[in-house]
C-alpha positions in Angstrom: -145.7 -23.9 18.8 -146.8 -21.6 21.5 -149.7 -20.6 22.7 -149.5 -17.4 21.2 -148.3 -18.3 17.7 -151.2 -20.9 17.7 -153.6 -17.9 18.4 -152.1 -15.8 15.5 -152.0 -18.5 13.3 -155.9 -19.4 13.7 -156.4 -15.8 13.3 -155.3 -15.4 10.1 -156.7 -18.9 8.7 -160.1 -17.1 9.8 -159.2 -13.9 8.1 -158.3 -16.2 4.8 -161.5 -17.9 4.9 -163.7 -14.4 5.2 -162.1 -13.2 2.4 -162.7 -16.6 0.4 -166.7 -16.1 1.1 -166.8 -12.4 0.4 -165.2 -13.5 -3.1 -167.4 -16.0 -3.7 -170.8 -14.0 -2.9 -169.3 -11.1 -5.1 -168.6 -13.0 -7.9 -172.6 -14.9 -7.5 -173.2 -11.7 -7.5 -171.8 -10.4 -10.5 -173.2 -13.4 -12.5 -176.8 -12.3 -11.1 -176.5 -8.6 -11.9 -178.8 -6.5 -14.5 -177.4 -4.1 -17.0 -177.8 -1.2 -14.6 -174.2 -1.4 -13.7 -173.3 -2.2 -17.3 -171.6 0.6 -19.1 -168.0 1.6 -18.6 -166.3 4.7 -20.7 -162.7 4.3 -21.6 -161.1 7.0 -21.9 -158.2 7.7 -25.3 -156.8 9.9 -27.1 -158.8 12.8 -29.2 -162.0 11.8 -27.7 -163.9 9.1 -25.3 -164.6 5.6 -26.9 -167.5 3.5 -25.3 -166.9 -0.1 -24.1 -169.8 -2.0 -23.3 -168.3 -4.1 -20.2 -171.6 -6.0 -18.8 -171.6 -7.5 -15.8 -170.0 -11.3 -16.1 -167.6 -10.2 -18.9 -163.9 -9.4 -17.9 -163.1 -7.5 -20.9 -164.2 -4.0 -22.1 -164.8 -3.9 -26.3 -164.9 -1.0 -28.1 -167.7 -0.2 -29.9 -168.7 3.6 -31.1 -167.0 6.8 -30.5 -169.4 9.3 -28.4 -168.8 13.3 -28.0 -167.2 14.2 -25.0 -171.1 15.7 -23.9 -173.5 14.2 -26.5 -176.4 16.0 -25.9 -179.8 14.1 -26.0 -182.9 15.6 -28.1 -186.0 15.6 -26.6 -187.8 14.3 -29.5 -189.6 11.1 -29.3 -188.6 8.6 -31.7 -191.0 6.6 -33.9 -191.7 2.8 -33.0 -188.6 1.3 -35.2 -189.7 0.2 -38.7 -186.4 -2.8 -38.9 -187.9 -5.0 -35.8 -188.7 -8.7 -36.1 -191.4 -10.2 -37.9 -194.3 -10.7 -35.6 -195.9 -14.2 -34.2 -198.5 -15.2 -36.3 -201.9 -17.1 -35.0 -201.6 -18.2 -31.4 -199.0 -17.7 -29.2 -198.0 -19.7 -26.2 -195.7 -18.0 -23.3 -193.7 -20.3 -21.0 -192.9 -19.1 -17.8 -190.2 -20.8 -15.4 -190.1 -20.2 -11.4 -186.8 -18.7 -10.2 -185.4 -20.9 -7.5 -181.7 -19.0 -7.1 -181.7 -17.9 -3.4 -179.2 -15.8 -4.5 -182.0 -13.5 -5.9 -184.1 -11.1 -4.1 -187.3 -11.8 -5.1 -190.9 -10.7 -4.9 -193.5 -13.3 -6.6 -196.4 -13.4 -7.0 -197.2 -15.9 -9.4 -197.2 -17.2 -12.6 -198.5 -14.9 -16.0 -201.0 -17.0 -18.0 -199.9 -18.9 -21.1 -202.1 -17.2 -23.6 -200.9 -13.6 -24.3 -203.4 -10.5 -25.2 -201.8 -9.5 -28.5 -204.7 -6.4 -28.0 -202.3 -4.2 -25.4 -201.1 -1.0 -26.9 -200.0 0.7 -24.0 -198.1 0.8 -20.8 -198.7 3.8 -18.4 -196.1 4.2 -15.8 -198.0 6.6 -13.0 -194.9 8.2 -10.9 -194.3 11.0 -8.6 -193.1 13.0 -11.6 -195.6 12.5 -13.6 -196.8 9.8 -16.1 -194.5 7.6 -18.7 -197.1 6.4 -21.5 -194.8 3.5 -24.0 -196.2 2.6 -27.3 -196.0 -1.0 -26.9 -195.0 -3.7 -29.9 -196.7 -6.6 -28.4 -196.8 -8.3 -32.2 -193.2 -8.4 -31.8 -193.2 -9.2 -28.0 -196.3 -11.2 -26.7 -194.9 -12.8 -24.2 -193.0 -10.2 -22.6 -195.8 -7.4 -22.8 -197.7 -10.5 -20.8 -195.6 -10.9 -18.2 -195.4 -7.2 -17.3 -198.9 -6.9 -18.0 -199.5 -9.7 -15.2 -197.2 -7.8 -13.0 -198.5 -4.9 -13.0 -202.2 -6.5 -12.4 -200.9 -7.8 -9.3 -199.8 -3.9 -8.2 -196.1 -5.2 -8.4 -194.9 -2.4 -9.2 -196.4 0.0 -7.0 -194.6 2.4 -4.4 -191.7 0.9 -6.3 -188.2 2.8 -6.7 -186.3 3.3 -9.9 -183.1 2.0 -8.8 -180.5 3.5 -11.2 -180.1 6.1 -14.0 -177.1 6.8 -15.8 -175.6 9.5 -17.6 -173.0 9.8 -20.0 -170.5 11.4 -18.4 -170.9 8.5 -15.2 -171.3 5.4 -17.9 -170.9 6.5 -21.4 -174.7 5.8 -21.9 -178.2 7.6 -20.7 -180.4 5.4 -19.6 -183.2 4.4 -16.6 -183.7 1.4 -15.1 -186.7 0.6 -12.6 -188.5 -2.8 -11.5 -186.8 -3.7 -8.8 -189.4 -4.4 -6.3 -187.1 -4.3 -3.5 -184.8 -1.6 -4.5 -184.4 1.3 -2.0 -182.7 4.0 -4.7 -180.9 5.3 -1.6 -177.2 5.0 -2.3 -177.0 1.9 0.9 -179.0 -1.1 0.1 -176.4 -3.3 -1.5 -178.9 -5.5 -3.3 -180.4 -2.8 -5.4 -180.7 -3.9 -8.8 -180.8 -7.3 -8.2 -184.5 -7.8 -7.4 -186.8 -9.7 -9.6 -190.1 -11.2 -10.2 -188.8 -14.9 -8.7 -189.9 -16.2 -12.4 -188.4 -16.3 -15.9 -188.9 -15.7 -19.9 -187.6 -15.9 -23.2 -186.3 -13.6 -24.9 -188.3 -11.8 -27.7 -187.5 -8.5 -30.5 -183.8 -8.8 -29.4 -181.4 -6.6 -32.2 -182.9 -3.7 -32.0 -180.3 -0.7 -31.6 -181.8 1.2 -28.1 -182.0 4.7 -30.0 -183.8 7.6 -27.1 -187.2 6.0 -25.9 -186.2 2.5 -27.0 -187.6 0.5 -23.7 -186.2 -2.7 -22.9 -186.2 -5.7 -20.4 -183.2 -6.4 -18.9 -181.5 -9.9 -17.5 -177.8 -10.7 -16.8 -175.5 -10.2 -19.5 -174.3 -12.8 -21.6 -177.3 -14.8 -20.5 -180.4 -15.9 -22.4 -184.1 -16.8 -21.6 -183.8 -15.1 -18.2 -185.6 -11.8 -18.5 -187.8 -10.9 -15.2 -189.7 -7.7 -13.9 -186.5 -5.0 -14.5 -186.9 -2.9 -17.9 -184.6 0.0 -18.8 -185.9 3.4 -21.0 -182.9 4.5 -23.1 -182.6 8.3 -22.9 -180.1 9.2 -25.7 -179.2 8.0 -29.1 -175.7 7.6 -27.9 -177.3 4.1 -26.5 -177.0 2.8 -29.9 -173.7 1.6 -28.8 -174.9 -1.2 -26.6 -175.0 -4.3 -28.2 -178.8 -5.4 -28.5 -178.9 -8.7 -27.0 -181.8 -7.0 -24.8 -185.8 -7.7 -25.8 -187.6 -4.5 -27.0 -191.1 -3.9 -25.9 -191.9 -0.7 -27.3 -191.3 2.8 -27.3 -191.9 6.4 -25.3 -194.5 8.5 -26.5 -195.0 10.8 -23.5 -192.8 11.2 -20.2 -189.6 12.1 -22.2 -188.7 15.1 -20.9 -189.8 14.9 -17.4 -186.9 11.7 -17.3 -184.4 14.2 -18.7 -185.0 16.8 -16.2 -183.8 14.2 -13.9 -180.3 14.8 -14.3 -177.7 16.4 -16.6 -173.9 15.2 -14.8 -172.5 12.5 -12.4 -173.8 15.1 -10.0 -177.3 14.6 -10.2 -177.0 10.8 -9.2 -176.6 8.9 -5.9 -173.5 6.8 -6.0 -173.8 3.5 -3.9 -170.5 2.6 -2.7 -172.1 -0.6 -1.2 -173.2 -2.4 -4.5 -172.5 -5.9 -3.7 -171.4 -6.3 -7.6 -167.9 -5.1 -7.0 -168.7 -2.8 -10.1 -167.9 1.1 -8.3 -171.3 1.2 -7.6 -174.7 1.7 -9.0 -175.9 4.7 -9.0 -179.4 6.3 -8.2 -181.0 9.3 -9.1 -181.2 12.8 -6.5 -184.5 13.0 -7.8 -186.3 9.7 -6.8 -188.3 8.3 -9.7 -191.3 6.7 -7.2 -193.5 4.5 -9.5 -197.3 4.9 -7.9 -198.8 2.7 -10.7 -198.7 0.3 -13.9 -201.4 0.2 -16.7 -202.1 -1.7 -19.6 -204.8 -0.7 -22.4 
């Protein structure tokens, strides 16, 4: 073999083994990704049929028809009545350090074990304006306390809302924030994979994500690992997610300030660089800047 074939052959088993690695740390990634990048709409005859196709699933299933431009209300829906029965007498949380490198994290610690089943509310302060959820900590104690600790340790602060959706870009409406690392910029690669470096169970799953439904989110498919991330669902058409995701309550103010945030694909920041493989997350025009977390 000459010189110059050895060369070219060296070459290319170089080239092969980038290309092994780039398909291995896509395909990590993928199996740590959030429901941000979740939705796909398939397109058919006499209308548009929704397929839920969450990250870590190969296949898209039809599950509800939608209108080709459902249009969202901007009333705010009343804490749903069919939700689990609640914990009764003491509950205990458990609370598992992440250790996947794999993970952008921010922690800051461990919640305590003993929930305070008194928290009605969470008030998210942001640059638009205030988000104030009617909580169902009955339902999820555990959940409610890990936010709760978060947002005591100003975890979320100066944080960015890393994706919303519309659903004429995903078949859904929906936005998702908690990130701490996210930059909502349409370039950072890792957005939407950031979490609070520990775990939970999941609590008040199966309940359908009508508009104001909020929800935490974890990989699909997986169970037990819920972190800092929690989506609002801004449309009824949401129903057509399968609710594997744990409720924590509901919107009572901020509604229409997050639907003034965008109407079309057009409103949104598309992030050709999302290291999912997915087509990108997308962010929205209109940063969603979260300047503070409360509990009462």
């Amino acid at each position: 073999m000459s010189g110059d074939d050895r060369q070219s052959e060296l070459a290319r088993e170089h080239k092969e083994r980038q290309a092994q690695r780039a398909a291995e740390q896509a395909a990590k990634a993928r199996r740590n990704t959030f429901i941000g990048a979740g939705v796909a709409v398939v397109l058919v005859a006499g209308g548009i049929v929704a397929a839920t196709t969450m990250i870590g699933k190969s296949d898209a299933t039809p599950v509800a028809e939608a209108s080709a431009s459902p249009k969202a209300s901007t009333s705010v829906p009343a804490v749903p009545s069919a939700s689990p029965t609640a914990s009764a007498g003491p509950v205990t949380c458990e609370y598992k350090k992440q250790n996947d490198p794999a993970i952008p994290t921010k922690f800051v610690g461990l919640p305590g074990k003993r929930p305070n089943k008194k928290l009605k509310q969470m008030t998210i302060v942001t640059n638009r304006g205030e988000i104030v959820i009617d909580l169902m900590t009955e339902q999820a104690p555990c959940t409610v306390n890990a936010l709760a600790f978060l947002a005591k340790k100003n975890f979320y602060d100066n944080t960015r809302c890393q994706r919303l959706v519309t659903p004429d870009a995903a078949g859904v409406h929906l936005l998702q924030c908690g990130d701490p690392l996210a930059k909502a910029d349409g370039v950072n690669p890792t957005d939407g994979q950031g979490s609070s470096g520990f775990t939970y169970g999941d609590e008040n799953v199966g309940i359908p994500y009508n508009q104001g439904v909020v929800f935490v989110t974890q990989p699909s498919g997986a169970a037990g690992q819920n972190g800092s991330q929690f989506a609002i669902s801004l449309s009824n058409e949401n129903t057509q997610v399968s609710p594997e995701y744990g409720v924590l309550g509901t919107v009572s103010k901020g509604m229409e300030m997050m639907l003034g945030l965008a109407k079309t694909e057009k409103d949104l920041i598309v992030n050709p660089n999302d290291i999912t493989g997915d087509g990108g997350t997308t962010a929205p025009k209109k940063p969603v800047v979260i300047k503070d977390v409360r509990f009462s």
